[in-house]
N, C-alpha and C positions, 0 to 999 in steps of 0.2 A: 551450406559451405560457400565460401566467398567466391573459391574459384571457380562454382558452376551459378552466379550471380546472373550469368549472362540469357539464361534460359529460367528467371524468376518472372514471374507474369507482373508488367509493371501496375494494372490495373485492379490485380488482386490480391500481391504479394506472395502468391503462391509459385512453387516448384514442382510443374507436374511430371517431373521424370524421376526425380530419387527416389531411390527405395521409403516406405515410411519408416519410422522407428515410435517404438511404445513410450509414452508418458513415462516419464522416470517418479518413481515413489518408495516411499519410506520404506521399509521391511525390517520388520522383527528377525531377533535371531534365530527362530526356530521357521521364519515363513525364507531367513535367505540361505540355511543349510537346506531345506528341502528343496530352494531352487537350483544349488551346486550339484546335487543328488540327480535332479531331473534333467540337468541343462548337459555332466560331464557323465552320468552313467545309463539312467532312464533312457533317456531319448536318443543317444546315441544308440543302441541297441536295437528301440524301437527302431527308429528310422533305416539301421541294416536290416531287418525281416521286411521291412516295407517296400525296400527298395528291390530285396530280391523278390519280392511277391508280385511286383510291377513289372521285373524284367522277365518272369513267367508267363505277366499276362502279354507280352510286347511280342514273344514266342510262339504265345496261343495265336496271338492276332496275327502272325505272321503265317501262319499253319494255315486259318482259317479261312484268310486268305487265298493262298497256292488250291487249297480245295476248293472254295468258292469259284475260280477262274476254270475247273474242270467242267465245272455245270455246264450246258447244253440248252438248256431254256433261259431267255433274259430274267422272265418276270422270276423264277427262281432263284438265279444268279443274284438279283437287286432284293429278293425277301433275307434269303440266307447271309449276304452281308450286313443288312438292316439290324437283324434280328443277334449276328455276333458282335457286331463295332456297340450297339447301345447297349448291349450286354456289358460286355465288358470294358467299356467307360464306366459304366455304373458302380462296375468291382473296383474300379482303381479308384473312381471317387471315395469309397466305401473304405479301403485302405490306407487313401491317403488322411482318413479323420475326418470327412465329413460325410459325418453316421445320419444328418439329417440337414436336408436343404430347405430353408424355410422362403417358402413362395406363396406372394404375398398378389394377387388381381385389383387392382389401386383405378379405383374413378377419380380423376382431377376437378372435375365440374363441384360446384359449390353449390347448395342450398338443397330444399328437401322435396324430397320427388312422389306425385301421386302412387299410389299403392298400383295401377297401372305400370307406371313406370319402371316399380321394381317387379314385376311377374314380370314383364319385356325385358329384363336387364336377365333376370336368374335363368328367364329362354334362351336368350341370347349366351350367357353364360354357360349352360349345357350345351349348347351347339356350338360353340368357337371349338375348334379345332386349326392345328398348324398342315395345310396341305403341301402337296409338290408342286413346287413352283410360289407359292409364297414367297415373303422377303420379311427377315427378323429384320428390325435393327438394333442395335444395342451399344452402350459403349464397352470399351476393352479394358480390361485391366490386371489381364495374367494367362496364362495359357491353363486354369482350372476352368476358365469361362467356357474353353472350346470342350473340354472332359465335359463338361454341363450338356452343352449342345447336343453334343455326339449322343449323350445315356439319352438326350429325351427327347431329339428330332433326328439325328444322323443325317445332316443338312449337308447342302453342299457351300463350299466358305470358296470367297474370291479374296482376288490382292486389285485394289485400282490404282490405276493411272494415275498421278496427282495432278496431270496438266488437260486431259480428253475425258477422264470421268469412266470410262471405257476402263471391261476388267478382264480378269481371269479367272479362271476353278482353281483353285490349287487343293493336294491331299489335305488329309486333317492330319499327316503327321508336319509337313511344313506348316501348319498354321500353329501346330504346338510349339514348335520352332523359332516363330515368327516375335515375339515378346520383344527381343534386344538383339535382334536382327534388322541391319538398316533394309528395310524395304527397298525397291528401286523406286525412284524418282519417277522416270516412266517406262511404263510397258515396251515391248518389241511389238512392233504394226502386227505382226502376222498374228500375236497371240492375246491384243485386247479387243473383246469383243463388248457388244451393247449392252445391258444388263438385260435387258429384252429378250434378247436370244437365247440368257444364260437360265433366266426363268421357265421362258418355253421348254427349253431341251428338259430343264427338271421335269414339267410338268406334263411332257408327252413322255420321258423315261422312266414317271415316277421315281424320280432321287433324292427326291426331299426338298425341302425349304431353303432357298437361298439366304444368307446370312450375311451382313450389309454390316459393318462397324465404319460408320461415316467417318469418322477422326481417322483413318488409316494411319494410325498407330496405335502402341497400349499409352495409357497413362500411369500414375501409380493410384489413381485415384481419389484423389486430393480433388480434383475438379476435371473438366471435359477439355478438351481440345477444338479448333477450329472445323468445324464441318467441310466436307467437301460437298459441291453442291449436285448430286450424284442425279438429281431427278430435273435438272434444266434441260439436261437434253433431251427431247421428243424422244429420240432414240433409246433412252432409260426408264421410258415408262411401259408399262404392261399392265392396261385395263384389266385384266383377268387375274391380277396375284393382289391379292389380298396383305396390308402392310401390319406385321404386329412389333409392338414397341417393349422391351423390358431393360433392367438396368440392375449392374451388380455389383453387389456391396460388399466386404470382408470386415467384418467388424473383428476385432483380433486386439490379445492384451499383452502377447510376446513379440511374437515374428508375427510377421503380415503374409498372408498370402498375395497377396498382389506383386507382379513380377514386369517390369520393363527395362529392366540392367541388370547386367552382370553377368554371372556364370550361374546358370539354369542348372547344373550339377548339384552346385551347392547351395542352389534356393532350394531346390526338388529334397535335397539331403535334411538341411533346416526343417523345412515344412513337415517333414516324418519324424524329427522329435518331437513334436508337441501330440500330446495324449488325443486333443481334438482340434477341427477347424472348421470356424462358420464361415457360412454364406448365403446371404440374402437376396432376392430376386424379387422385385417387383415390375408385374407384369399390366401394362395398360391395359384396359376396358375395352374391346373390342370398338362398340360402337361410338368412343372416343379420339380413334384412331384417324388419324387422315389416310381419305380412298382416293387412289388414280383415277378412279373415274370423277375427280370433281376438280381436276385440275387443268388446266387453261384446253388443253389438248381435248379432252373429251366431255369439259364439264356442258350443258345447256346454252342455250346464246343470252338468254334473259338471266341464266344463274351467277354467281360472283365466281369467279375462276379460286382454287386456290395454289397458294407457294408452297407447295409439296415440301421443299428443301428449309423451309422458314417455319412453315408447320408442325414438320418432324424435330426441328430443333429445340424449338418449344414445348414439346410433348415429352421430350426426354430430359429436357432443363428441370421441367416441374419432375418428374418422374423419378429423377436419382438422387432433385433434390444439391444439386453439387452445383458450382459457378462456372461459369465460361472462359478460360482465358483466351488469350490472341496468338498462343500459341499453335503452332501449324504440324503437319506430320513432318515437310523439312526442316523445322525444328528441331525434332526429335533426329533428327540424321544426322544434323551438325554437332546435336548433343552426342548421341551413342559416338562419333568420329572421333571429338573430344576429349569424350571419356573414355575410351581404349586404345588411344594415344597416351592419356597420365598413367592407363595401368599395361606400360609398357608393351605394345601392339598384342597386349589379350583379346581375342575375337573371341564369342557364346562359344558354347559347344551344345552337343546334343542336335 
């Protein structure tokens, strides 16, 4: 669209903020009656059972909750919410059509590796596990990514700074939230903290893996965003959390799941007519991964230091496979501003 030109990447030609739309093609008479059939009675239908099955589970979770906060022992307290939020994430994934998440362990390194190498890779492979206090990263590109999260780490998710790199915890229901919501620009002093600290606290509370979406925004997924450069400061690293990298896809031939505009009602409504919905995950190689211990801060004096922030970008450049634009998460603010100014001061909901 012309009039959102302004936010087209000039170096790639791409638009990472609209919604996608599917390849337009030919259809037979009997393949576009059965699409009237799905689009005006099927899936309408479906998508009301689905939607009440999810405000069930939104209920439960609220229950589960109220009682979890009764408990009297932490380590109980922090099992028993664990064990209901990745529950039922799971369920809602499971409802919303995707009956199967194909996840995919991706080596980037090229050529062919001693029969050593791979017994240490398939070692190494059994033993990677995501602990508390870890740090995902990944890019963003719809609030099913954080549903993902939740069924299979129940991590804690920040919002950063875009000027100090400094963050905060926020709920997984604001981060569901978070899609086509302008972010703030910057933090309140009192409430951005180091990412250091935020690590630590996981990993002395056991709360799970901290979750790092460097673009601090969603995209539609078209291509990635500007990185913020979250590990320059001394202060954002923690030798002790282990960095893992993955990246997520929507391969889709109706509606897209991928969500960064608009009204979250009526995507969440869309995405429950359709019978199914993929999604893809490819997850880096552990001992592929760039470690904080090799970076300027703690790496050897005779070792090469590395750019954590240069590294990580690279690692998920190859990784999703998707281009770079120059576009920035203040981009995305001027955008969403923009665009709910043309559709007459509509702000999300939900």
């Amino acid at each position: 669209m012309e009039k959102f030109s302004k936010w087209r990447d000039s170096g790639t030609g791409i638009q990472p903020f609209l919604q996608p739309v599917p390849t337009r093609t030919q259809r037979g008479l009997v393949l576009s009656a059965f699409g009237l059939v799905k689009d005006y009675i099927v899936g309408p239908l479906l998508a009301g059972i689905r939607l009440t099955a999810l405000a069930t589970i939104t209920v439960v979770d609220c229950a589960t909750n109220a009682l979890g906060s009764l408990l009297v022992i932490p380590s109980v307290k922090r099992a028993w919410s664990r064990c209901t939020r990745s529950l039922l994430a799971a369920l809602a994934l499971f409802i919303l059509g995707f009956h199967w998440i194909d996840t995919k362990t991706v080596g980037l390194q090229k050529g062919r590796r001693t029969s050593k190498e791979v017994r240490q890779r398939g070692q190494k492979k059994r033993q990677r596990n995501v602990r508390s206090g870890d740090i995902i990263i990944a890019n963003h590109i719809s609030y099913i990514d954080i549903l993902y999260l939740v069924a299979r780490y129940n991590p804690v998710f920040i919002e950063i700074d875009n000027a100090t790199t400094y963050a905060r915890p926020v709920s997984m229901w604001s981060a569901l939230r978070s899609p086509a919501r302008q972010t703030p620009a910057l933090l309140q002093a009192k409430d951005a903290r180091p990412l250091k600290a935020i690590t630590e606290e996981a990993r002395i509370g056991c709360l799970g893996p901290v979750v790092v979406f460097p673009e601090n925004a969603t995209s539609n997924g078209r291509a990635l965003l500007q990185f913020l450069s979250v590990f320059e400061e001394v202060e954002n690293q923690d030798e002790k959390s282990t960095i893992h990298i993955m990246a997520f896809k929507y391969p889709f031939q109706s509606f897209s799941p991928t969500f960064s505009v608009g009204n979250q009602l009526t995507h969440l409504f869309r995405l429950g007519c359709q019978m199914y919905n993929s999604l893809v995950i490819r997850v880096l190689e552990q001992d592929e991964a760039p470690r904080i211990a090799d970076s300027a801060m703690f790496c050897d004096e005779d070792a090469e230091p590395v750019d954590l922030d240069e590294a990580v970008k690279a690692k998920l450049l190859q990784l999703s496979r998707l281009r770079m634009t120059k576009l920035t998460a203040m981009d995305k603010r001027d955008f969403l501003a923009f665009y709910y100014l043309r559709s007459k001061g509509y702000r999300p909901t939900i």
